[in-house]
BAZADO-171675 format. One record per residue: x, y, z of N, C-alpha, C in turn; residue in three letters; residue number from 1. Coordinates in steps of 0.1 Angstrom, whole numbers. Layout:
<zatis>
<zati n_x="X" n_y="Y" n_z="Z" ca_x="X" ca_y="Y" ca_z="Z" c_x="X" c_y="Y" c_z="Z" rest="ALA" nr="NUM"/>
...
</zatis>
This chain:
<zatis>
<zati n_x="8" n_y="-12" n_z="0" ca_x="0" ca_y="0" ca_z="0" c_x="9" c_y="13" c_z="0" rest="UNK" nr="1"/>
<zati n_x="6" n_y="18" n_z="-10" ca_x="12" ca_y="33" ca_z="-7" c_x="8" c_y="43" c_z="0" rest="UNK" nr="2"/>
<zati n_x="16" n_y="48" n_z="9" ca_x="10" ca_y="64" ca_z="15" c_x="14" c_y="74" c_z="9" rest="UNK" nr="3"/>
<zati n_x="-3" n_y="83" n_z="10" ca_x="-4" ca_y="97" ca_z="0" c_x="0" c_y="106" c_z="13" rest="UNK" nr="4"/>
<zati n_x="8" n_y="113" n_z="9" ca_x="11" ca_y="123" ca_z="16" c_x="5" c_y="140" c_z="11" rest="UNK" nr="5"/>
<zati n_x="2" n_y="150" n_z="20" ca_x="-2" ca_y="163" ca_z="13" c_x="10" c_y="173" c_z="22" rest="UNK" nr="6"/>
<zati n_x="16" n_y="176" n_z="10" ca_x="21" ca_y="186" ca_z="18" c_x="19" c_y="202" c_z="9" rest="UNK" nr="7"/>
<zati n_x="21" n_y="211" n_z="24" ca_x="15" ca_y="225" ca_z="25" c_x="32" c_y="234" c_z="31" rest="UNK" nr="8"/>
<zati n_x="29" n_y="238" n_z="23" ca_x="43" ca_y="251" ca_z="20" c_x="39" c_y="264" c_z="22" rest="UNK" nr="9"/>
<zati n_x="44" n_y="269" n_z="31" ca_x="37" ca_y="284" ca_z="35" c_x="48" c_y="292" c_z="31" rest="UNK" nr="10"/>
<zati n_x="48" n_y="306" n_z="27" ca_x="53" ca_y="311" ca_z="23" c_x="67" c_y="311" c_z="15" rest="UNK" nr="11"/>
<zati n_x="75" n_y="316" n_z="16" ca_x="89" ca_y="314" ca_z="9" c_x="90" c_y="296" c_z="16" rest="UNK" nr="12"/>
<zati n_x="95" n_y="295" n_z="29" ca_x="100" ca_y="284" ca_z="36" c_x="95" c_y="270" c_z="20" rest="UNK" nr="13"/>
<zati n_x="112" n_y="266" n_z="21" ca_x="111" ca_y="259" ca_z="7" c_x="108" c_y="245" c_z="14" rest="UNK" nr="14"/>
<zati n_x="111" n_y="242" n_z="28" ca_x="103" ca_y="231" ca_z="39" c_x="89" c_y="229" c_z="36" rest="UNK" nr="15"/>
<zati n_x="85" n_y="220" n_z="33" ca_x="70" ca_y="218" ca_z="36" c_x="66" c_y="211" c_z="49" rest="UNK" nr="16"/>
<zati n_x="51" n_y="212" n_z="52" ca_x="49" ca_y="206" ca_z="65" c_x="42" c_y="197" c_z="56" rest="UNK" nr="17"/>
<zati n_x="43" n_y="184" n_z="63" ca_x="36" ca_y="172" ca_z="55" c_x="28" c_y="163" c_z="66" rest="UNK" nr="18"/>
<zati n_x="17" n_y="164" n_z="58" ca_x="-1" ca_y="157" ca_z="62" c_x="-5" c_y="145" c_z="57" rest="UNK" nr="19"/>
<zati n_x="-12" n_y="139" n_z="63" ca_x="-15" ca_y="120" ca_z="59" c_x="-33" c_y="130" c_z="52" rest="UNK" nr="20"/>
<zati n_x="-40" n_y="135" n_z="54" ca_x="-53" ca_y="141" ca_z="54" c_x="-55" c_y="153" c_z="52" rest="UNK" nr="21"/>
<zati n_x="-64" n_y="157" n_z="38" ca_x="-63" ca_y="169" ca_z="41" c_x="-72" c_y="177" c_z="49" rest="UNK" nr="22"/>
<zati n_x="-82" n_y="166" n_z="60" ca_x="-90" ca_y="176" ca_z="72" c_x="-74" c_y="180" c_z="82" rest="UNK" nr="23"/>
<zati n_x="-64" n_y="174" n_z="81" ca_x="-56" ca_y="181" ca_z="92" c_x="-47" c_y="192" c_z="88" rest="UNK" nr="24"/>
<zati n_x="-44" n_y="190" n_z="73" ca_x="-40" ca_y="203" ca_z="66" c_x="-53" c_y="213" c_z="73" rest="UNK" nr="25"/>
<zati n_x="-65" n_y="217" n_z="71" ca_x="-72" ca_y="228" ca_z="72" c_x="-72" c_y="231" c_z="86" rest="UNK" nr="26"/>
<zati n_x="-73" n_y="218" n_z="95" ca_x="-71" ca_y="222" ca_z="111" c_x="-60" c_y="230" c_z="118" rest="UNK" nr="27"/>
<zati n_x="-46" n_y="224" n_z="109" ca_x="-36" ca_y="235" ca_z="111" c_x="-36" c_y="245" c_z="109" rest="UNK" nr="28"/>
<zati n_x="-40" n_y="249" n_z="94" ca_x="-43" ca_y="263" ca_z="89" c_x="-50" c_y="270" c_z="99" rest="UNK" nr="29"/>
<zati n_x="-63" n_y="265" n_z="106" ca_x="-69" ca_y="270" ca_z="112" c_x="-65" c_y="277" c_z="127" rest="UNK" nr="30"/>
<zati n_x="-62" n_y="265" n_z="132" ca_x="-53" ca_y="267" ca_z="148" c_x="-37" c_y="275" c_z="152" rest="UNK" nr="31"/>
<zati n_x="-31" n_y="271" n_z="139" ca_x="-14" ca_y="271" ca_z="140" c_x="-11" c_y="285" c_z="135" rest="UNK" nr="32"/>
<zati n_x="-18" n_y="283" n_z="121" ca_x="-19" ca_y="299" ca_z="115" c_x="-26" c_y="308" c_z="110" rest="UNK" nr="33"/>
<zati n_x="-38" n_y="305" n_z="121" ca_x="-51" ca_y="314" ca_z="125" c_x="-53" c_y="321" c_z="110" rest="UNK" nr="34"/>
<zati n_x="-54" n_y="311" n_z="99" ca_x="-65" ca_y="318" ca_z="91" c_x="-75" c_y="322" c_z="90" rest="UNK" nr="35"/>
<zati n_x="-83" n_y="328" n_z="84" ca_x="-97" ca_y="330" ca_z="84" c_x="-103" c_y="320" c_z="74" rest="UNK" nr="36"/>
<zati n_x="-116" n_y="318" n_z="81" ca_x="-121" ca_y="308" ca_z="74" c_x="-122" c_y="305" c_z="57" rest="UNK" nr="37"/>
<zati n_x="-123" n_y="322" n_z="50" ca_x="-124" ca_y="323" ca_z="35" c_x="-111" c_y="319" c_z="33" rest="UNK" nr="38"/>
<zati n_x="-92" n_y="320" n_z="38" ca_x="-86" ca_y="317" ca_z="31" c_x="-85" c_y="298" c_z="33" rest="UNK" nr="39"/>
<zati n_x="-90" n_y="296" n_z="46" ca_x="-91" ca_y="276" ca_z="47" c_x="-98" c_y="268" c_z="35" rest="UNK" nr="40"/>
<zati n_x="-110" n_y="278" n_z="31" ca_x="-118" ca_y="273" ca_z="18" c_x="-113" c_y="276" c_z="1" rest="UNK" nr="41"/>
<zati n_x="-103" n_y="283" n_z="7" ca_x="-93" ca_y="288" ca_z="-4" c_x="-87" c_y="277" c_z="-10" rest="UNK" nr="42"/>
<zati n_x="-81" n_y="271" n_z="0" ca_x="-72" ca_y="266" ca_z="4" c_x="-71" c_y="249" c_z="-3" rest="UNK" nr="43"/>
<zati n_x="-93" n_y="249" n_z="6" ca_x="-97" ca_y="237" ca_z="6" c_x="-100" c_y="232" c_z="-11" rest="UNK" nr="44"/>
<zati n_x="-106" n_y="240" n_z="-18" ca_x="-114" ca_y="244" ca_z="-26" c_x="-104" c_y="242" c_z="-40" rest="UNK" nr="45"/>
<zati n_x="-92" n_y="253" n_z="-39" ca_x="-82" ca_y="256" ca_z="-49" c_x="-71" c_y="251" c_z="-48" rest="UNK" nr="46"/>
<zati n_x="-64" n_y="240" n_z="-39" ca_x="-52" ca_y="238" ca_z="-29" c_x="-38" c_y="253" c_z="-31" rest="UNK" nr="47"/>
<zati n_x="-44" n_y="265" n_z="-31" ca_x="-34" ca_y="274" ca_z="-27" c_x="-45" c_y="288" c_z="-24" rest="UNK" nr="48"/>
<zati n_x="-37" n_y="292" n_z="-16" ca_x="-43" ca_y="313" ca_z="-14" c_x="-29" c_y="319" c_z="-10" rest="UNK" nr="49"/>
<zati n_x="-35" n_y="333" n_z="-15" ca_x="-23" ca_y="346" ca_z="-17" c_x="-32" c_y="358" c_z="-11" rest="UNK" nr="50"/>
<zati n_x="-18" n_y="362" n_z="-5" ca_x="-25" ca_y="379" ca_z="1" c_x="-34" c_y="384" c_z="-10" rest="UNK" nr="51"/>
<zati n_x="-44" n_y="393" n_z="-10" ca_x="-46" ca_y="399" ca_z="2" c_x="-57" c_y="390" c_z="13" rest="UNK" nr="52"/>
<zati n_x="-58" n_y="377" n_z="6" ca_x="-69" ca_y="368" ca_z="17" c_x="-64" c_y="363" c_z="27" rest="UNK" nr="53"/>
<zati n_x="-48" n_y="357" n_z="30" ca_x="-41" ca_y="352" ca_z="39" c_x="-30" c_y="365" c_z="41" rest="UNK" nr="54"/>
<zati n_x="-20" n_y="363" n_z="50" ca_x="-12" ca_y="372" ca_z="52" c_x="3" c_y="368" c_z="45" rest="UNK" nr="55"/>
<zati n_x="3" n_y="354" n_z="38" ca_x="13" ca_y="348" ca_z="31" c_x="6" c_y="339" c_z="21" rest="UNK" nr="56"/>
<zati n_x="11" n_y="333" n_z="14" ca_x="8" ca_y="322" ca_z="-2" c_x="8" c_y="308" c_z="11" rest="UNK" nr="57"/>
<zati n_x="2" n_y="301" n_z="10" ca_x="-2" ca_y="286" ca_z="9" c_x="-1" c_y="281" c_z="0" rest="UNK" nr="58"/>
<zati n_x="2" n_y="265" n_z="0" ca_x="2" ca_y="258" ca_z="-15" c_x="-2" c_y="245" c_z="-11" rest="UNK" nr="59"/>
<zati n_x="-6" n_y="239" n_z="-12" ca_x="-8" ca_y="219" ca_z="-12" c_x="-6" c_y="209" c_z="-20" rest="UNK" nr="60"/>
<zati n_x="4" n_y="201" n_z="-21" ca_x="6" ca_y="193" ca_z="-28" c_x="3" c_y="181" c_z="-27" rest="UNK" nr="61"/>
<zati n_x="1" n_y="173" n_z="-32" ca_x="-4" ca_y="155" ca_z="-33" c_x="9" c_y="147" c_z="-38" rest="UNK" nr="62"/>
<zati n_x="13" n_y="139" n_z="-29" ca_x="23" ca_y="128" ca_z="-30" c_x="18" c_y="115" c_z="-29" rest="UNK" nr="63"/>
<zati n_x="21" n_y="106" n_z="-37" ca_x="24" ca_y="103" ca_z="-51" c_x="15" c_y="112" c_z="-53" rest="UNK" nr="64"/>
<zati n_x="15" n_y="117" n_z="-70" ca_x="2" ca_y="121" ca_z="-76" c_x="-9" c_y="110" c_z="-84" rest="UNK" nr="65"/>
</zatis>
């Protein structure tokens, strides 16, 4: 069995943080870096947001694809 990984790259930082789910990708966004709910659905919706909805670029990626 392969594991899908999602990882979310916040701003420049060329690190990603990497997620098994993307309900815990949005939980983080939500808790860690208190977005507002319109950039989470941004987020959720488009896997990326950019100022002026967030205060930095988000991105989400799917591993394998």
């Amino acid at each position: 069995m392969t594991m899908r990984w999602i990882d979310l790259y916040c701003g420049e930082d060329p690190h990603p943080r990497r997620f098994d789910r993307m309900d815990t990708v949005l939980d983080y966004l939500r808790r860690v870096e208190r977005l507002p709910d319109e950039a989470v659905r941004a987020v959720a919706n488009e896997g990326e947001v950019a100022p002026p909805v967030a205060r930095r670029a988000y991105r989400v990626e799917r591993y394998p694809t």
